[in-house]
matplotlib code that plots the C-alpha trace (Angstrom):
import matplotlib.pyplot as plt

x = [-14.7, -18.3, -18.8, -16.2, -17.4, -21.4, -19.5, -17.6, -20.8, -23.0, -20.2, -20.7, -24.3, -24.1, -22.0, -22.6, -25.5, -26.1, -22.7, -23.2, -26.8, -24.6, -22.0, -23.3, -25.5, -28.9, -28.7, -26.3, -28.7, -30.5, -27.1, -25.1, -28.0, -28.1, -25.0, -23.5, -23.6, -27.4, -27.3, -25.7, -22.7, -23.1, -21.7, -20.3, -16.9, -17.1, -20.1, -18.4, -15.3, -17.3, -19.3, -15.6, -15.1, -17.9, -17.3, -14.0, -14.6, -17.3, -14.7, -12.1, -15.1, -15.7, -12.0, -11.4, -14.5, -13.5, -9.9, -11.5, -10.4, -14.5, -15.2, -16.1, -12.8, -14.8, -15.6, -11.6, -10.9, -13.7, -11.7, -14.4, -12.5, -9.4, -10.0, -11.6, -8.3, -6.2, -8.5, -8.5, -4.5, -4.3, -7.5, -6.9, -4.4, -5.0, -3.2, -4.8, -6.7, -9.0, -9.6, -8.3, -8.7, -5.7, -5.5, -2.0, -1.2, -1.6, 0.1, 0.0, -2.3, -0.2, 0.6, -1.6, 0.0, -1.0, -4.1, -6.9, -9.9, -12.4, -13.3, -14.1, -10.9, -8.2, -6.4, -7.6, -6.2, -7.4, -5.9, -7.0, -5.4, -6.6, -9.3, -10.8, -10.8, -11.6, -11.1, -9.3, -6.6, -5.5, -5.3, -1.8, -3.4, -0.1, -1.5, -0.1, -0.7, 1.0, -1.5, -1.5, -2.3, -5.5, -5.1, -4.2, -3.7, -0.3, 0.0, -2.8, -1.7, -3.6, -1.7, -2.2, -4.2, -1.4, 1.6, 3.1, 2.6, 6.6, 7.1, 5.1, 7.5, 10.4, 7.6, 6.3, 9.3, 10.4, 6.8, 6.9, 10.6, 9.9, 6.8, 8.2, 6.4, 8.6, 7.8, 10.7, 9.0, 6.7, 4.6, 3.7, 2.2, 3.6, 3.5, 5.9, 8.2, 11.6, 15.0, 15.9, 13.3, 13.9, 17.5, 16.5, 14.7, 16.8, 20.1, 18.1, 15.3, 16.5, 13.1, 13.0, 10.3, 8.5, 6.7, 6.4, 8.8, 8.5, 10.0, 11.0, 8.6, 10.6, 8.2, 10.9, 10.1, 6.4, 7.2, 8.4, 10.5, 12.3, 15.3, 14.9, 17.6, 18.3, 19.6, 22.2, 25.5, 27.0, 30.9, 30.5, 34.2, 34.8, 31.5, 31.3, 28.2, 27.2, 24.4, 21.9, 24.2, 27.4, 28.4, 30.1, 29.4, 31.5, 31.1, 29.6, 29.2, 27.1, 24.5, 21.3, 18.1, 14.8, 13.9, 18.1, 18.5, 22.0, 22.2, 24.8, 24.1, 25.7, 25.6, 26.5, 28.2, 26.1, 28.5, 27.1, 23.1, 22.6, 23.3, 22.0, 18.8, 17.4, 17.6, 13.4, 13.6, 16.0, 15.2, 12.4, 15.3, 15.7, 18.8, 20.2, 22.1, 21.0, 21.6, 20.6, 20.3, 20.8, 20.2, 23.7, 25.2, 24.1, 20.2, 20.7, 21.6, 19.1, 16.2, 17.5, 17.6, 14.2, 12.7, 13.9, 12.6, 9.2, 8.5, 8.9, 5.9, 7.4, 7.1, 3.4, 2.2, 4.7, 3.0, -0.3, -0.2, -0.3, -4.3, -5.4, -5.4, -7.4, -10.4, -9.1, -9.6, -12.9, -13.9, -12.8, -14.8, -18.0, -18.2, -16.5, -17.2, -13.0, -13.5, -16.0, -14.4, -16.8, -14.6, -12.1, -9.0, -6.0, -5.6, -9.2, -9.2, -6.3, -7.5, -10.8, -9.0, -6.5, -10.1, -12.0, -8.6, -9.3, -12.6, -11.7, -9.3, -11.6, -14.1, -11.9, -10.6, -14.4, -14.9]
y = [8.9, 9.2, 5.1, 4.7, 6.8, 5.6, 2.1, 2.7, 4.0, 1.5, -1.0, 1.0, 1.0, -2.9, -3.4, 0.2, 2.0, 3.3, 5.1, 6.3, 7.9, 10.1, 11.3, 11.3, 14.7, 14.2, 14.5, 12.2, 9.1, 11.1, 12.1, 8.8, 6.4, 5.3, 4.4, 6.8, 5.5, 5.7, 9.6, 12.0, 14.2, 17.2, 18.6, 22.0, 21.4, 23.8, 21.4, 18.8, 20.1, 21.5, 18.1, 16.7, 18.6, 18.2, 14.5, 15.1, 16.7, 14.5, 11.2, 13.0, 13.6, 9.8, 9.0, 11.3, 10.4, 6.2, 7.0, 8.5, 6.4, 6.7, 4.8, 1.0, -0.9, -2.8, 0.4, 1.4, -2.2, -2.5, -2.6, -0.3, 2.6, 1.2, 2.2, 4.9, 6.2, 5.0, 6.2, 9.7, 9.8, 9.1, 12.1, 14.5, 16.4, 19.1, 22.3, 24.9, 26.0, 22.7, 19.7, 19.9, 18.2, 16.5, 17.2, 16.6, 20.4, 20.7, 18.0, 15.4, 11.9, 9.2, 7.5, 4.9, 2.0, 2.4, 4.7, 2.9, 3.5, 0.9, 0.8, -2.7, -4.0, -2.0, -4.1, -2.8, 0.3, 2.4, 2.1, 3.4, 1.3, 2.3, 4.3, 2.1, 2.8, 0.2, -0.5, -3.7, -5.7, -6.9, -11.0, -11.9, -14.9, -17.1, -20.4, -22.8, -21.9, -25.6, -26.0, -30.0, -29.4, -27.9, -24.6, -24.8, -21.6, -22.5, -19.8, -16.9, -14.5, -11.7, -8.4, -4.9, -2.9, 0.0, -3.0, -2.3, -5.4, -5.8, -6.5, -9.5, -11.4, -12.7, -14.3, -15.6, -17.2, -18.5, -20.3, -21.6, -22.9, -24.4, -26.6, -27.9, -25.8, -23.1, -22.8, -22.7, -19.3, -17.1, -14.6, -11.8, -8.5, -5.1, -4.2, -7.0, -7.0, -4.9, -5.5, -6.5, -8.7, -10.3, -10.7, -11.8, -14.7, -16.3, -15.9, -17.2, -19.0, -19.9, -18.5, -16.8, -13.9, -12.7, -9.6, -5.8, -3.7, 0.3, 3.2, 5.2, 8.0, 10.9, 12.7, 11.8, 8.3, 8.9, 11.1, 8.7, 12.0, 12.5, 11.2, 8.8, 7.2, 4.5, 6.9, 7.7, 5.5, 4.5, 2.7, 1.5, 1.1, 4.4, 6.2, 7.7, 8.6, 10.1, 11.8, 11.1, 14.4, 12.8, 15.0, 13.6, 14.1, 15.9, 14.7, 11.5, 10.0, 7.2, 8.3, 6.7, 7.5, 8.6, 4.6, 4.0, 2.2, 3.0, 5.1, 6.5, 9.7, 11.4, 15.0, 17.3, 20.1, 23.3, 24.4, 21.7, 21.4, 25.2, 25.5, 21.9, 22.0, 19.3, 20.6, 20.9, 17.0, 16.0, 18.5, 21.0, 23.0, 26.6, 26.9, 23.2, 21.2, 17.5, 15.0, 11.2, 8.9, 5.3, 2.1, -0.2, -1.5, -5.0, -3.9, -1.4, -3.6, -6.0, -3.6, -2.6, -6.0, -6.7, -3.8, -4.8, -8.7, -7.8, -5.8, -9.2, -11.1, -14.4, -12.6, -11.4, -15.1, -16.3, -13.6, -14.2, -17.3, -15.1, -13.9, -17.0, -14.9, -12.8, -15.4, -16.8, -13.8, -13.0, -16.7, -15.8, -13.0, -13.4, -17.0, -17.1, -13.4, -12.9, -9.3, -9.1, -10.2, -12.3, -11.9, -9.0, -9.2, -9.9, -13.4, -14.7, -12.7, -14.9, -17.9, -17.2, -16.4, -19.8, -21.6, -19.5, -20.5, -24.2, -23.9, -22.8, -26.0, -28.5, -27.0, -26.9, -30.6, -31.2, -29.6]
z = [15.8, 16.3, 16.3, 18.1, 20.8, 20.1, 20.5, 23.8, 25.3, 24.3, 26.3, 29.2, 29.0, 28.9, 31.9, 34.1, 33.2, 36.5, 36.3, 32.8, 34.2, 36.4, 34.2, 30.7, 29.6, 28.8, 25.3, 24.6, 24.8, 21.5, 20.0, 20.5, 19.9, 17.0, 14.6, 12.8, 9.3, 9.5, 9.0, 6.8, 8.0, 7.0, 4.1, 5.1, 6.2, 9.1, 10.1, 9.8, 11.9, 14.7, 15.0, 15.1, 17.5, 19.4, 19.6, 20.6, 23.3, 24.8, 24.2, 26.2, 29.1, 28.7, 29.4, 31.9, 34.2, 33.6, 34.7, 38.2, 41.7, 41.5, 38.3, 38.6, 38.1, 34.8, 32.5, 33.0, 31.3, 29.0, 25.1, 23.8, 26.3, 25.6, 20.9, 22.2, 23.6, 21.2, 18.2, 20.2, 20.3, 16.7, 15.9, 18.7, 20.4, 23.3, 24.8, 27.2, 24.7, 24.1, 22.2, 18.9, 15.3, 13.6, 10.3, 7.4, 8.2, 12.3, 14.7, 12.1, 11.4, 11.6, 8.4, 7.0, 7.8, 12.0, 11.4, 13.0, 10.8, 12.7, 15.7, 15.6, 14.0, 14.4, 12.4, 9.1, 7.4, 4.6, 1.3, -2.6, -5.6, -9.2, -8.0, -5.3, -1.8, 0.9, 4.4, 5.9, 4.4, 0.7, -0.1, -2.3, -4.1, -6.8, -8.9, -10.9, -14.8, -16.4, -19.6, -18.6, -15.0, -13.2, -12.2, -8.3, -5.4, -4.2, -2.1, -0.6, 2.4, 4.0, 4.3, 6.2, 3.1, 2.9, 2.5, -1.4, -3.3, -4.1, -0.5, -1.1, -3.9, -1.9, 0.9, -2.0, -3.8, 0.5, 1.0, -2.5, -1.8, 1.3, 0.6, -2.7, -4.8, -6.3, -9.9, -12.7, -13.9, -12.3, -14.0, -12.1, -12.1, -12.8, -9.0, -7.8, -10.4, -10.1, -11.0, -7.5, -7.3, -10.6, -9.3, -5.7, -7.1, -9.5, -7.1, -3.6, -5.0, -8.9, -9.9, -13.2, -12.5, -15.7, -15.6, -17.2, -16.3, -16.4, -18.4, -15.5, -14.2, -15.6, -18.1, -20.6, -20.3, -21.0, -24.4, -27.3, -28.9, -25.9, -24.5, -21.5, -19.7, -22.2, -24.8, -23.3, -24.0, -20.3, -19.7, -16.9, -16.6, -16.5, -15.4, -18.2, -20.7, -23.7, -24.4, -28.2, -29.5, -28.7, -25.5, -22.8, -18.9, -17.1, -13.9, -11.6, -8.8, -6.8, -3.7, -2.4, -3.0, -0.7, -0.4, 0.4, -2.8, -4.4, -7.9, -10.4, -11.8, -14.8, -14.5, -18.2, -19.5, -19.7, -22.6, -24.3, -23.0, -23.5, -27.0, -28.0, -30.9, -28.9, -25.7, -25.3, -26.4, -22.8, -20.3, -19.1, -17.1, -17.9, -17.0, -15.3, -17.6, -17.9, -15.4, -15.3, -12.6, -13.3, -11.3, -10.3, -13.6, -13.3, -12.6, -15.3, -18.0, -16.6, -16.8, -20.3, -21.8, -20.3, -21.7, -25.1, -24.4, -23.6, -27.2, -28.9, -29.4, -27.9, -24.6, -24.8, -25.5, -22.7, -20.5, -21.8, -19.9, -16.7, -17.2, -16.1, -12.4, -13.2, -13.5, -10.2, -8.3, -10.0, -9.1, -5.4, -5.1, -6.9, -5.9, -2.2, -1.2, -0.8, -0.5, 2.3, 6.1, 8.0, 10.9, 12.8, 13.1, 11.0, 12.5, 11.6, 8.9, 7.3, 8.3, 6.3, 2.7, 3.2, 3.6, 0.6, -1.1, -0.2, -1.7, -4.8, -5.0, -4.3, -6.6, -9.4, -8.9, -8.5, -11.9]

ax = plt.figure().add_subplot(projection="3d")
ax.plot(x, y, z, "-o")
ax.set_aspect("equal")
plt.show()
């Protein structure tokens, strides 16, 4: 907030500086003069809000002395007011009682994916992946990996930096399609691989995707000596299971769940979970009897086979193949600078990765 309103002043400046003169305090030519990432915030956090705060309050002056009959017709259209406004709406909220800080807990950010975070591209969003944090946008990058062919980007697209990475397969597996390029197999990473995605492609597309696929998230999962979902013995024809002891559920039923993906679950007996010697091995509950929750029978059994599939070695040296793209995005970055935007904007932003893509092409054919 405090570049964005150093930025919208310094606009002004450029094109009214008389007006400013009249309406901006003194101080604020020492306060607002130079950027604000050459100084230290302060660390105290009441600092820090009452700085905030202060700001704040002097961007709400700023917009309510440009949106005067009196103010020159140019500052009210100048887009350093207009992020100013809308960076304000998104960091601010007022009563009778003031100018106020947003925070998680009082009137609400907005969620990542519309949070402006720059005031000179308010296309970029904040994200954190594997302990890094950045600001901006994340590059999907998919090559060709045949061992008698160079290695070729067949596909590189420029996405808001809070998008999930499985949203990117099926655009994928469509461009790829399209232009004549859709591989037999595609071996991807963990993040875009799920059984509807595995199923998405080889149904639409007749793509076999190829990548890890997960345990589940359930602590049980995580513990070898506990029992995830797969020991549990489901007929599907009858919706009913059986748990590692041999007990049968006593009731189920199919709902969606918090993404509005469809599920089965399997709830037990507490005649037969209370008394059980292996209770502390299937659930944590003090009291609750077990219950699973399984994915459609058809993405379960998938999921299970694949699971199974991907302990042999003939599927780590098929996968193997896949760490090939790893050195391609190393190239891009260390070589092409693919992490650093030369330009703002989404639109030129894109345009700039499909040409460091390019590059990498022709060097490599060059090579």
């Amino acid at each position: 907030v405090g570049e964005t309103l150093r930025g919208a002043l310094e606009a002004i400046a450029a094109t009214a500086p008389d007006w400013l003169r009249s309406v901006a305090p003194g101080d604020w030519f020492t306060r607002y003069g130079p950027r604000v990432d050459a100084y230290r915030l302060p660390k105290a956090e009441s600092e820090r809000l009452e700085l905030a705060l202060r700001v704040g309050a002097d961007g709400v002056m700023v917009l309510e002395r440009a949106g005067r009959a009196d103010a020159p017709v140019f500052v009210k259209s100048l887009p350093a007011v207009d992020r100013l406004w809308a960076i304000w709406v998104q960091q601010y909220y007022r009563d009778s009682d003031g100018v106020h800080w947003r925070t998680r807990e009082n009137h609400g950010r907005p969620p990542g994916a519309i949070a402006i975070t720059s005031p000179y591209d308010l296309d970029a969003r904040y994200s954190v992946k594997r302990g890094t944090s950045w600001n901006g946008y994340k590059v999907q990058i998919c090559e060709t990996c045949d061992d008698d062919l160079p290695h070729l980007i067949t596909y590189v697209d420029t996405v808001p930096a809070t998008e999930a990475d499985i949203d990117t397969t099926a655009r994928v597996h469509e461009s790829l399609t399209k232009r004549g390029l859709a591989p037999a197999e595609h071996l991807a990473d963990s993040a875009y691989v799920t059984a509807d995605a595995i199923l998405d492609a080889r149904d639409r597309y007749d793509i076999e995707l190829t990548g890890p696929v997960g345990h589940g998230n359930q602590w049980q999962s995580k513990n070898p000596d506990a029992f995830d979902t797969d020991a549990f013995a489901v007929d599907w024809d009858t919706l009913t299971a059986a748990c590692p002891q041999g007990h049968r559920n006593i009731w189920s039923g199919a709902a969606l769940d918090r993404h509005g993906k469809p599920r089965v679950m399997f709830t037990f007996s507490m005649t037969d979970c209370t008394p059980c010697p292996v209770r502390s091995r299937c659930t944590r509950a003090k009291t609750a009897a077990r219950t699973i929750t399984l994915r459609p029978r058809e993405q379960h059994e998938l999921l299970r086979s694949l699971r199974a599939d991907q302990q042999t070695e003939h599927w780590h040296r098929r996968y193997a193949t896949r760490s090939g793209i790893e050195g391609t995005i190393s190239q891009a970055v260390r070589a092409f600078g693919l992490r650093r935007c030369r330009y703002n904007g989404h639109a030129k932003t894109r345009v700039q990765n499909i040409l460091i893509a390019t590059a990498v092409n022709l060097t490599r054919m060059d090579a």
